[in-house]
C-alpha positions as CSV (number, residue, x, y, z in Angstrom):
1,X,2.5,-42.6,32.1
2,X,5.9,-42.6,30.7
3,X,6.2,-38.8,30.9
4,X,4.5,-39.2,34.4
5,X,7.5,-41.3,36.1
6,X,10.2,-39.0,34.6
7,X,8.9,-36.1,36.3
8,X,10.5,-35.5,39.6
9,X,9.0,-35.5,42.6
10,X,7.1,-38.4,44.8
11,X,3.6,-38.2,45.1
12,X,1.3,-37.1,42.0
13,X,0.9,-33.4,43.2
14,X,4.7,-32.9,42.6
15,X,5.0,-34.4,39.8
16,X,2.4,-32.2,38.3
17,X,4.2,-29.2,39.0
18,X,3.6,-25.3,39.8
19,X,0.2,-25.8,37.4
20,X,-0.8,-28.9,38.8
21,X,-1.1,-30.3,35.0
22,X,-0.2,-33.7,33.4
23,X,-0.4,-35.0,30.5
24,X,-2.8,-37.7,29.6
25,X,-4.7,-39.4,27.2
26,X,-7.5,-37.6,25.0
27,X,-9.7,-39.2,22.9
28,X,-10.9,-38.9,19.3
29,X,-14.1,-40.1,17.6
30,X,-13.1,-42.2,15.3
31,X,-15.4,-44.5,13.1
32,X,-12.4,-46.2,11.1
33,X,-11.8,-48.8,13.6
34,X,-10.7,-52.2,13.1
35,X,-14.3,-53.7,13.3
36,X,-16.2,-51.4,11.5
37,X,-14.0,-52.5,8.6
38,X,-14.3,-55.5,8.6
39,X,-18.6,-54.7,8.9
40,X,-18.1,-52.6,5.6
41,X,-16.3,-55.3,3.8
42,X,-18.9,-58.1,5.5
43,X,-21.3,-55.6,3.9
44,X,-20.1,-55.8,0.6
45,X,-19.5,-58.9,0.0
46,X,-23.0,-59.4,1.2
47,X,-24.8,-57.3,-1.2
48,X,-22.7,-58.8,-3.9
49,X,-24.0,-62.2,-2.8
50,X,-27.4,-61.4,-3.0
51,X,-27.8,-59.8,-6.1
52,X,-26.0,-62.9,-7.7
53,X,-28.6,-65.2,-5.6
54,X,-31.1,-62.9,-7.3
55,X,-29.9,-62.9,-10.9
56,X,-29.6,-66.5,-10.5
57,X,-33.4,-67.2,-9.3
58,X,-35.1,-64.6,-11.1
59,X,-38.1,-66.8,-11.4
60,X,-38.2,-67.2,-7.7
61,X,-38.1,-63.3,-7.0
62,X,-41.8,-63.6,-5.6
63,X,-41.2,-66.2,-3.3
64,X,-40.4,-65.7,0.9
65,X,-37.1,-66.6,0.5
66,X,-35.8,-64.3,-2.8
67,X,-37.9,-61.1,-0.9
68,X,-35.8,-61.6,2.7
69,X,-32.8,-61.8,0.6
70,X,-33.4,-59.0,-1.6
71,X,-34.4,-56.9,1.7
72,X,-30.8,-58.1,3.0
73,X,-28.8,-57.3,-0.1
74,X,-30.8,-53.2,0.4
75,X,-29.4,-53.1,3.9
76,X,-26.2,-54.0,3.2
77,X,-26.1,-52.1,1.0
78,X,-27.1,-48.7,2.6
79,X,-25.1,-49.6,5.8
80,X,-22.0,-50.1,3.4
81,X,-22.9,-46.7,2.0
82,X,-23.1,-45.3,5.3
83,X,-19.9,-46.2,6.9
84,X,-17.8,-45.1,3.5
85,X,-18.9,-42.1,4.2
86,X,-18.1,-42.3,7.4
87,X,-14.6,-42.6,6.2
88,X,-14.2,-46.3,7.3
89,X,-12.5,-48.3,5.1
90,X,-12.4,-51.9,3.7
91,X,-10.9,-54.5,5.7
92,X,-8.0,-56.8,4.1
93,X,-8.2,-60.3,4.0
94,X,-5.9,-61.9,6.5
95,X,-5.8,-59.7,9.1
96,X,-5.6,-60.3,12.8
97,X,-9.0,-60.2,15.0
98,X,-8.8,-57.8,18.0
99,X,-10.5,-58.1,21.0
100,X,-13.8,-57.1,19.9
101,X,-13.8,-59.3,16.8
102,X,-13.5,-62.1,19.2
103,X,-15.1,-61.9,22.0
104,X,-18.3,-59.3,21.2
105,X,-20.9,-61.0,20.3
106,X,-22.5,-59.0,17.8
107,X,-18.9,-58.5,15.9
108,X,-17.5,-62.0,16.6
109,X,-21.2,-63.3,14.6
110,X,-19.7,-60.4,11.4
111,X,-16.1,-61.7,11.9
112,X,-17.1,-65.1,11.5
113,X,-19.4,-64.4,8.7
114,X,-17.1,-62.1,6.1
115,X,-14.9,-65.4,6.5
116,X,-17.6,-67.0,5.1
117,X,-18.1,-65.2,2.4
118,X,-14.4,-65.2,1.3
119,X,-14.1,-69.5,1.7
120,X,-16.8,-69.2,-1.0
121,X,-15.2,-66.5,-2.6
122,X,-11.9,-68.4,-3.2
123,X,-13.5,-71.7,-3.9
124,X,-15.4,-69.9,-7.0
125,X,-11.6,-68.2,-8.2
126,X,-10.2,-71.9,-7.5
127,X,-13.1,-72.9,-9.8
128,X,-13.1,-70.6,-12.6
129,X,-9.2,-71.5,-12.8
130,X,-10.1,-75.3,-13.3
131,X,-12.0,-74.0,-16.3
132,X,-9.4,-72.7,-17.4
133,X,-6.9,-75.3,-17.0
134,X,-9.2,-78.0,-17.9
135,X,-9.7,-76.0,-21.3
136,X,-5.6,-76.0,-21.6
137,X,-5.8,-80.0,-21.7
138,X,-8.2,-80.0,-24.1
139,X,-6.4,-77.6,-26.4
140,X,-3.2,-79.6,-26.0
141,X,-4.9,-82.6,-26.6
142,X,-6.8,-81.0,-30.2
143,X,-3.1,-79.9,-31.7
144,X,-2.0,-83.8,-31.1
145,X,-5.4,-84.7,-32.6
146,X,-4.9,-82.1,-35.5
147,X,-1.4,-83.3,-36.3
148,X,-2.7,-86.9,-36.9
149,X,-4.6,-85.4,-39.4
150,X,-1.9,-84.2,-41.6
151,X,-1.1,-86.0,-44.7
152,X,1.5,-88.5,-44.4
153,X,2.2,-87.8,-40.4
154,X,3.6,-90.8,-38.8
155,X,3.1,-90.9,-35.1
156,X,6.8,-91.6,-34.0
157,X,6.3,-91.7,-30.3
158,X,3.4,-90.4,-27.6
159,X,3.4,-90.1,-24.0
160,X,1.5,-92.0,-21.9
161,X,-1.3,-90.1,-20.9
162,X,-3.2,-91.1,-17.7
163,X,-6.8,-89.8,-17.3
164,X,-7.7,-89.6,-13.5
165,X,-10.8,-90.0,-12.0
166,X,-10.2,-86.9,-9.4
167,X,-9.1,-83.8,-11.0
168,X,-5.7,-82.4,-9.2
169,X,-5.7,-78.2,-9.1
170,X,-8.2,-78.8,-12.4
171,X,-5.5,-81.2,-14.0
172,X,-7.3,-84.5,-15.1
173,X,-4.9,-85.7,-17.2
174,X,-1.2,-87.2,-15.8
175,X,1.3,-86.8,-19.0
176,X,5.4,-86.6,-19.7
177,X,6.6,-84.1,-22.4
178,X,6.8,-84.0,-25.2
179,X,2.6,-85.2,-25.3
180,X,3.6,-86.4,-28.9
181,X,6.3,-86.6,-31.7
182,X,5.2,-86.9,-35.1
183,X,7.0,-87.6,-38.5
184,X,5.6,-85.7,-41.8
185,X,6.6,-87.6,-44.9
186,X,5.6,-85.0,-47.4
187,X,7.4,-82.4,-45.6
188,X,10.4,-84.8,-43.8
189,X,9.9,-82.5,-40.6
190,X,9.9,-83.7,-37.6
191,X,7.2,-82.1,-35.0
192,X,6.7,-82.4,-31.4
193,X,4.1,-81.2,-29.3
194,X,5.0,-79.9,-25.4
195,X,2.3,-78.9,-23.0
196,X,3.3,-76.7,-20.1
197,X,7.2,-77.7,-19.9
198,X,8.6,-77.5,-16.4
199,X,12.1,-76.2,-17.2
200,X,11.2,-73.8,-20.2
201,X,13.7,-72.1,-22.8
202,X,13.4,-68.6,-21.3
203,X,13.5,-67.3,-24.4
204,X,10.1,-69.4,-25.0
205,X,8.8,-68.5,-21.7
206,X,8.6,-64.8,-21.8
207,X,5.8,-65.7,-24.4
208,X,3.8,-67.5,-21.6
209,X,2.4,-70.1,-23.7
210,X,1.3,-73.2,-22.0
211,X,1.6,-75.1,-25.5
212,X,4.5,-75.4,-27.2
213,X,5.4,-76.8,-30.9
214,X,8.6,-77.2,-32.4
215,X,10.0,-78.8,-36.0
216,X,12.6,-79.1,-38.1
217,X,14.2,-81.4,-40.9
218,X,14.6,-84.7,-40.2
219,X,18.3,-85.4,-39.8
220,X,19.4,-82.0,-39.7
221,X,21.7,-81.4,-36.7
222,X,21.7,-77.7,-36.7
223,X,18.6,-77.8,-35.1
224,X,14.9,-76.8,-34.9
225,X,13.2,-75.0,-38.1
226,X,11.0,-72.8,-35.4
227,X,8.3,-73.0,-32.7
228,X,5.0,-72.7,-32.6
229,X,2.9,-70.7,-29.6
230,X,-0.3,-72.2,-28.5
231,X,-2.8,-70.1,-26.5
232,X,-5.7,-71.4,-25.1
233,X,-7.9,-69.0,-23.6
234,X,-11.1,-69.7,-21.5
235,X,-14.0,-67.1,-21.8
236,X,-17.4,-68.2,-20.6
237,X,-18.5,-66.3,-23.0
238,X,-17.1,-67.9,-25.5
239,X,-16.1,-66.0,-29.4
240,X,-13.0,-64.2,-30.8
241,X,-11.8,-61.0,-29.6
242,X,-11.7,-57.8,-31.9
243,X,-8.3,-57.1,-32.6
244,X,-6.8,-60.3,-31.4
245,X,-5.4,-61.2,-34.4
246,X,-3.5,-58.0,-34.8
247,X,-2.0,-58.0,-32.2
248,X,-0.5,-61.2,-32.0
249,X,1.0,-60.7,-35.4
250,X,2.6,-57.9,-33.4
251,X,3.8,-60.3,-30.9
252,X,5.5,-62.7,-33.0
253,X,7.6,-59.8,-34.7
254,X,9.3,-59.7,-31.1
255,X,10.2,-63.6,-31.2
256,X,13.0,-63.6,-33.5
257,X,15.3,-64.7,-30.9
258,X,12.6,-67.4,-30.2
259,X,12.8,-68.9,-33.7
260,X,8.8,-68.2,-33.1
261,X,7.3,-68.5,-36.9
262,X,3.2,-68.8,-35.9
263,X,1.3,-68.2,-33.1
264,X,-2.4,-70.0,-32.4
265,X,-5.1,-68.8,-30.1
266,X,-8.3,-70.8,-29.2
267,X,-11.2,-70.0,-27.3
268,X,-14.6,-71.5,-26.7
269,X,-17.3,-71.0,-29.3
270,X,-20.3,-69.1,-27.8
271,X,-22.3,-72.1,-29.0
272,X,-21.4,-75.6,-29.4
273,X,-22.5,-75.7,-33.6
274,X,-20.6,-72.8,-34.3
275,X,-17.0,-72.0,-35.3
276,X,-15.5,-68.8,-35.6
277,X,-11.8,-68.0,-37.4
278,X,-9.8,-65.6,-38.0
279,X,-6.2,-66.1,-39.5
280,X,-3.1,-65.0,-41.5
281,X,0.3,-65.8,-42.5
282,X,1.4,-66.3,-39.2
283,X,-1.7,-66.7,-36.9
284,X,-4.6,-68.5,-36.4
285,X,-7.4,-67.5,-34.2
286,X,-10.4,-70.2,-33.5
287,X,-13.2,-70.3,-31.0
288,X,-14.2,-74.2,-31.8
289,X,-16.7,-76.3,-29.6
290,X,-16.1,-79.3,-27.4
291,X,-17.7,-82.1,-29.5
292,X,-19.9,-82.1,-32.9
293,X,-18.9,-80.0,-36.5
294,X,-17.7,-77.4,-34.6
295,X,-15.0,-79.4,-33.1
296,X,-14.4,-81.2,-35.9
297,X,-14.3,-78.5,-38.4
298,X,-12.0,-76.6,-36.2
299,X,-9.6,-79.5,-36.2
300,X,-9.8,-79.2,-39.6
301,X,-8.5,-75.1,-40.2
302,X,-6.3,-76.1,-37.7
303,X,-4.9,-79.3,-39.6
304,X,-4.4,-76.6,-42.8
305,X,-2.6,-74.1,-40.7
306,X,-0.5,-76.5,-38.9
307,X,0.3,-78.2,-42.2
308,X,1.3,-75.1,-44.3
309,X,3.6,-73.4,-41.3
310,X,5.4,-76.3,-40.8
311,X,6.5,-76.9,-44.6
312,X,9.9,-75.5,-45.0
313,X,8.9,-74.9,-48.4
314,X,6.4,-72.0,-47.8
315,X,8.0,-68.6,-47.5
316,X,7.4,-67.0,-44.2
């Protein structure tokens, strides 16, 4: 049209000129449209859906229910399939609806259902990062609780902690920082434990440690002696990783400007009676349980190792 108007002439024969031609629109079969996306990605986030209802009932697999959903999970699959190789691809979350997302009925019932399927997507990533941060309290909370069990340690002064009954982004706990300051008589360090400061010593924060311990001599004004890194790690699965240690000892050789001396990792046991360790100089590794002699003999390695990095006495 725009070409059309700057053509001279008046009436549409003139404008088209000695070979009576304009130009105009042509038209291209294209699958990769807006709502054939959004059906491929409806697609497979279905499929994934069902086999995860499937794994999760496999007892059920003969009943009504498991077969329609197995049969739906197939389709979805193969019309998934189909449009990929079509050339159609994924649609992004957050994108705006046309026309026929909104108002044909077929596609408005797939919009409306891939929207589905990514609430419930989001609420299980907004879950497994509770875990996670629920598992970071309870670390924090086992180095206090390890630190009462050194020798001699005096608890000098302890933030009040407030346990709510509504957990807050996974957070159940309310606290100030530092969670605890200790004094160690046999040693004459003082020790405090900081769980996830808000304003951070960069130098301590390119470490990414959500747990934090620092010491040094009692009375002496020149400072801390060093810091400690705490890891917690959540892994449903639960166990030490291969290599882990390594590599953190490879880590800590790049925190001399930290004053970092140790680092600690802990992850869930795969069971709840077990406890799994791994350590040297300068780390410790532990997969510990939540309650019973695996807690309790975790918090004893970690008691040792806690007690022999922070004596200035012992080479490091």
């Amino acid at each position: 049209m725009t070409w059309l108007v700057r053509q001279p002439g008046e009436t549409l024969a003139e404008r088209a000129g000695d070979q009576q031609r304009v130009l105009a629109v042509t038209r291209e079969e294209n699958f990769d449209t807006l709502e054939n996306r959004v059906l491929r990605a409806y697609c497979d986030l279905a499929a994934h859906v069902a086999r995860d209802y499937l794994e999760l009932y496999k007892a059920k697999r003969s009943t009504t229910r498991a077969r329609k959903v197995e049969a739906f999970g197939r389709a979805s699959r193969r019309l998934a399939r189909q449009l990929s190789q079509r050339g159609v691809r994924l649609a992004e979350a957050g994108l705006t609806p046309n026309f026929v997302l909104q108002h044909n009925v077929h596609y408005h019932k797939i919009w409306t259902s891939w929207h589905e399927l990514l609430d419930r997507d989001r609420v299980l990533d907004e879950l497994w990062r509770w875990q996670a941060r629920s598992w970071e309290e309870f670390c924090a909370l086992a180095v206090v609780v390890a630190f009462v069990g050194i020798p001699g340690a005096k608890l000098i002064a302890a933030a009040p902690l407030d346990f709510l009954n509504e957990q807050n982004r996974g957070c159940w706990i309310a606290y100030d920082n530092p969670l605890a300051a200790f004094y160690l008589a046999e040693q004459k360090i003082v020790v405090e434990v900081r769980y996830r400061m808000r304003s951070p010593d960069r130098r301590l924060s390119d470490f990414a440690a959500p747990i934090w311990v620092r010491f040094g001599r009692s009375g002496d004004v020149t400072g801390f002696l060093g810091n400690i890194a705490v890891w917690p790690i959540w892994d449903i699965r639960g166990g030490l990783i291969e290599g882990e240690v390594e590599e953190l000892e490879r880590v800590l050789s790049l925190g001399a400007r930290a004053n970092l001396v140790a680092g600690i990792v802990l992850r869930p046991s795969r069971r709840e009676e077990d406890l799994e360790s791994q350590k040297t100089a300068r780390v410790f590794a532990a997969a510990v349980g939540t309650y019973g002699a695996s807690l309790w003999r975790g918090l004893g390695e970690l008691t040792h190792f806690l007690t022999r990095t922070t004596n200035p006495d012992v080479g490091r």
